[in-house]
C-alpha positions as a LaTeX table, in Angstrom:
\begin{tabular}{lrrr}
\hline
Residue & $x$ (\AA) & $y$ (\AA) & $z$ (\AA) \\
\hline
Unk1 & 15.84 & 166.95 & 84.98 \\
Unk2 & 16.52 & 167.88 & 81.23 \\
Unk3 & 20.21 & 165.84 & 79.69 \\
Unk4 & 21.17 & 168.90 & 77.11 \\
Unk5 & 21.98 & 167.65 & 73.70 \\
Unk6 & 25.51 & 167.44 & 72.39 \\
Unk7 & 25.91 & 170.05 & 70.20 \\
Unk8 & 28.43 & 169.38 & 67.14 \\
Unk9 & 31.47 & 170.21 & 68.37 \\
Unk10 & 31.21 & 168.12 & 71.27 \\
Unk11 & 30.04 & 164.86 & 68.93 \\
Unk12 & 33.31 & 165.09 & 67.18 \\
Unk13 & 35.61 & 166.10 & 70.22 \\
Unk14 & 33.67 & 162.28 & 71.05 \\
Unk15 & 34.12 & 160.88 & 67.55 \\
Unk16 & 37.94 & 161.98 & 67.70 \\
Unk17 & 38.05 & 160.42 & 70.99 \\
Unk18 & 36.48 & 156.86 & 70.06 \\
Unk19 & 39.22 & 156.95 & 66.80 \\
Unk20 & 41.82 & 157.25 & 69.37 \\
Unk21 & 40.95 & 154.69 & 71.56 \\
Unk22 & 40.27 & 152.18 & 68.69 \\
Unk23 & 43.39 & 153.03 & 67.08 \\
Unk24 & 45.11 & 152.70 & 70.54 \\
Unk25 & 43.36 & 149.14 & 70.99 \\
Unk26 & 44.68 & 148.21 & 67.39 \\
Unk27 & 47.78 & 149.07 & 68.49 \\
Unk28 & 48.13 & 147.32 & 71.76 \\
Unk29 & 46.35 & 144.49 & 69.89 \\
Unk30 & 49.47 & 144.66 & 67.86 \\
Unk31 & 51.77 & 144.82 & 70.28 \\
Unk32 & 50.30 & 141.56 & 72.45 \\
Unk33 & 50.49 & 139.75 & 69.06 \\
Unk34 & 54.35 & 140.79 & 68.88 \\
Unk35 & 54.90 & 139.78 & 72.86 \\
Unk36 & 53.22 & 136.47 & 72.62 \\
Unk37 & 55.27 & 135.88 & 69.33 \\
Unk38 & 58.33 & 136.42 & 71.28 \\
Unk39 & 57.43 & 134.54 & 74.14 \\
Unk40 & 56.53 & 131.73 & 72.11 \\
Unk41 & 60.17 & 132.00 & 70.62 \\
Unk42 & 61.45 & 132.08 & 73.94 \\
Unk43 & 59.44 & 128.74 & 74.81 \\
Unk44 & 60.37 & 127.06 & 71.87 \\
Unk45 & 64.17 & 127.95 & 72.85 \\
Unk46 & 63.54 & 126.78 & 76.49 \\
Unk47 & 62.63 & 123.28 & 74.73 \\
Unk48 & 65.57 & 123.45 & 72.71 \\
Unk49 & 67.78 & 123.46 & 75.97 \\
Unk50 & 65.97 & 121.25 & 77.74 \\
Unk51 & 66.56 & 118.65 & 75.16 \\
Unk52 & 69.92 & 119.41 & 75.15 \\
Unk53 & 70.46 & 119.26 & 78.76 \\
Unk54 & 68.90 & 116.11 & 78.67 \\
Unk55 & 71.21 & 114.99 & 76.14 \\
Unk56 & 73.87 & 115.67 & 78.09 \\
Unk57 & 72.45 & 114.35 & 81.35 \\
Unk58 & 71.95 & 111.19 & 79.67 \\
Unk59 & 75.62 & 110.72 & 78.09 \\
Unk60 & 76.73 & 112.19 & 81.40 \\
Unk61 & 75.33 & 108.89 & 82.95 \\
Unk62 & 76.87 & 106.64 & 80.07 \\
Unk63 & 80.15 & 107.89 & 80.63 \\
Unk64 & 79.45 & 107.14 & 84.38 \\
Unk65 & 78.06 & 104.14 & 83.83 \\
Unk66 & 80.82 & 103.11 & 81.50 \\
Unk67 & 83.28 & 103.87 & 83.70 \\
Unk68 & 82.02 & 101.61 & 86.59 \\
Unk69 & 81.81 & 99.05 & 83.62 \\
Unk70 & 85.61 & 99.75 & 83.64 \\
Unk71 & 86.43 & 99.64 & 87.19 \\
Unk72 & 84.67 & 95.96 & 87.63 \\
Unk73 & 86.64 & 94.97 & 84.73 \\
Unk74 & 89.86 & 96.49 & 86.30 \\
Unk75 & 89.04 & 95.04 & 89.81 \\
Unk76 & 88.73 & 91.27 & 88.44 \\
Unk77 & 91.48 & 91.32 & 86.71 \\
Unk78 & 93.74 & 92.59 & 89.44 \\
Unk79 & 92.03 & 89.28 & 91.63 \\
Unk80 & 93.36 & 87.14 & 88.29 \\
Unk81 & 96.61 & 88.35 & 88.52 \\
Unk82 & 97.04 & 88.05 & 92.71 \\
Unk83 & 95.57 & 84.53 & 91.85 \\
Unk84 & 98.27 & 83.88 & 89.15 \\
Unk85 & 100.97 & 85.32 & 92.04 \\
Unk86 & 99.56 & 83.38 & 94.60 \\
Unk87 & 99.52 & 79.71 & 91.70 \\
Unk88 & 103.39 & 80.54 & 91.01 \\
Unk89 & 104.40 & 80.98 & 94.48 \\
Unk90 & 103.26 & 77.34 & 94.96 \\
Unk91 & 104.62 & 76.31 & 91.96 \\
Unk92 & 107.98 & 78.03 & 93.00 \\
Unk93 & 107.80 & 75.91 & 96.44 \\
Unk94 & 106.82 & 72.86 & 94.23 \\
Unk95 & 109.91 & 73.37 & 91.83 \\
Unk96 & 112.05 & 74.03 & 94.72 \\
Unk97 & 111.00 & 70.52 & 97.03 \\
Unk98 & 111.42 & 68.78 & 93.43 \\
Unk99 & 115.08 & 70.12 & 92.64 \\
Unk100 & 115.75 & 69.67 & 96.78 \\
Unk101 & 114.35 & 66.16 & 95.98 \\
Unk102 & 116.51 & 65.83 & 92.84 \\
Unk103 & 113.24 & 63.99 & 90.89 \\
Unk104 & 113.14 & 64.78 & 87.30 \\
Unk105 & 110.07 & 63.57 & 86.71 \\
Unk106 & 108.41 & 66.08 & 89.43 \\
Unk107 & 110.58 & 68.79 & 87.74 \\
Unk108 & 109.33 & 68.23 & 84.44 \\
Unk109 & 105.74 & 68.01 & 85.64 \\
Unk110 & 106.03 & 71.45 & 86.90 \\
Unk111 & 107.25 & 72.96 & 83.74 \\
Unk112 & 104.48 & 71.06 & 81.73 \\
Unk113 & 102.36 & 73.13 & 84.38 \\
Unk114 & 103.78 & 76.27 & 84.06 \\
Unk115 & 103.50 & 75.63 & 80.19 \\
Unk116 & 100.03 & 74.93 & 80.11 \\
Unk117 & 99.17 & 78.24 & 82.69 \\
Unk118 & 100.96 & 80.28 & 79.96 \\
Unk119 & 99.16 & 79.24 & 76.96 \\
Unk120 & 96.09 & 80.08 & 78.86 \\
Unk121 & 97.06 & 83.17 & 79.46 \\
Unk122 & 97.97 & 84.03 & 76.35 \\
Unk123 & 94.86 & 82.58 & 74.97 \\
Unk124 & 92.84 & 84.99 & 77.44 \\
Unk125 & 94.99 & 87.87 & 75.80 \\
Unk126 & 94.71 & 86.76 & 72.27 \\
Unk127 & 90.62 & 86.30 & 73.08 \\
Unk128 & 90.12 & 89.51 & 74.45 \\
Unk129 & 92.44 & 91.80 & 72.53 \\
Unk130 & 91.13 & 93.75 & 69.23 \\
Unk131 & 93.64 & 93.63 & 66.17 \\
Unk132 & 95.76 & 96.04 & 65.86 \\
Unk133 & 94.47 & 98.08 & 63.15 \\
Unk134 & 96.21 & 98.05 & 59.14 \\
Unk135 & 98.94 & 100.60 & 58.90 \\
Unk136 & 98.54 & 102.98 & 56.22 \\
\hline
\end{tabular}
């Protein structure tokens, strides 16, 4: 079997062909450089809100955190104060026996007491209480 040459016309109508197809490959070239630049912009935004998210996540859990902090803090001082109830009802039934009793000396014993519990108190206050900031 004889292959016939490609006479001229036909060459070109190939040439023309093989032009096209290059150009078409420089132009899809083009066009996966442009995709891949935009999904690398979309990555690079991705990472942007996953940093943020995990910002957030983690002041999320300091604010949670911090408010447990609070609620310990809340919950022992409500037991100091039931405490404190519970000390002056005794001291209330003390005072009362010692003025039943009519003894001075019991009496003033009890208000030395109730002296002393206050300025520990107030020391507890004055300890854990900021100052008050200057006024302008």
């Amino acid at each position: 079997m004889h292959w016939p040459w490609p006479d001229q016309a036909s060459l070109q109508s190939i040439e023309a062909g093989l032009v096209a197809v290059q150009a078409q490959g420089v132009s899809l070239g083009a066009k996966l450089n442009a995709l891949h630049a935009s999904i690398s912009a979309l990555s690079a935004k991705m990472d942007a809100l996953l940093a943020k998210e995990e910002q957030i996540m983690a002041t999320l859990a300091d604010i949670t955190t911090a408010v447990a902090n609070e609620k310990t803090v809340e919950d022992r001082i409500v037991a100091v104060l039931q405490q404190q109830a519970a000390q002056l009802q005794d001291i209330s039934a003390q005072l009362a026996a010692a003025i039943a009793a009519n003894d001075p000396a019991a009496m003033q014993a009890i208000v030395d007491q109730l002296n002393a519990d206050a300025q520990t108190m107030s020391d507890a206050v004055d300890a854990t209480t900021p100052p008050a900031p200057p006024t302008p």
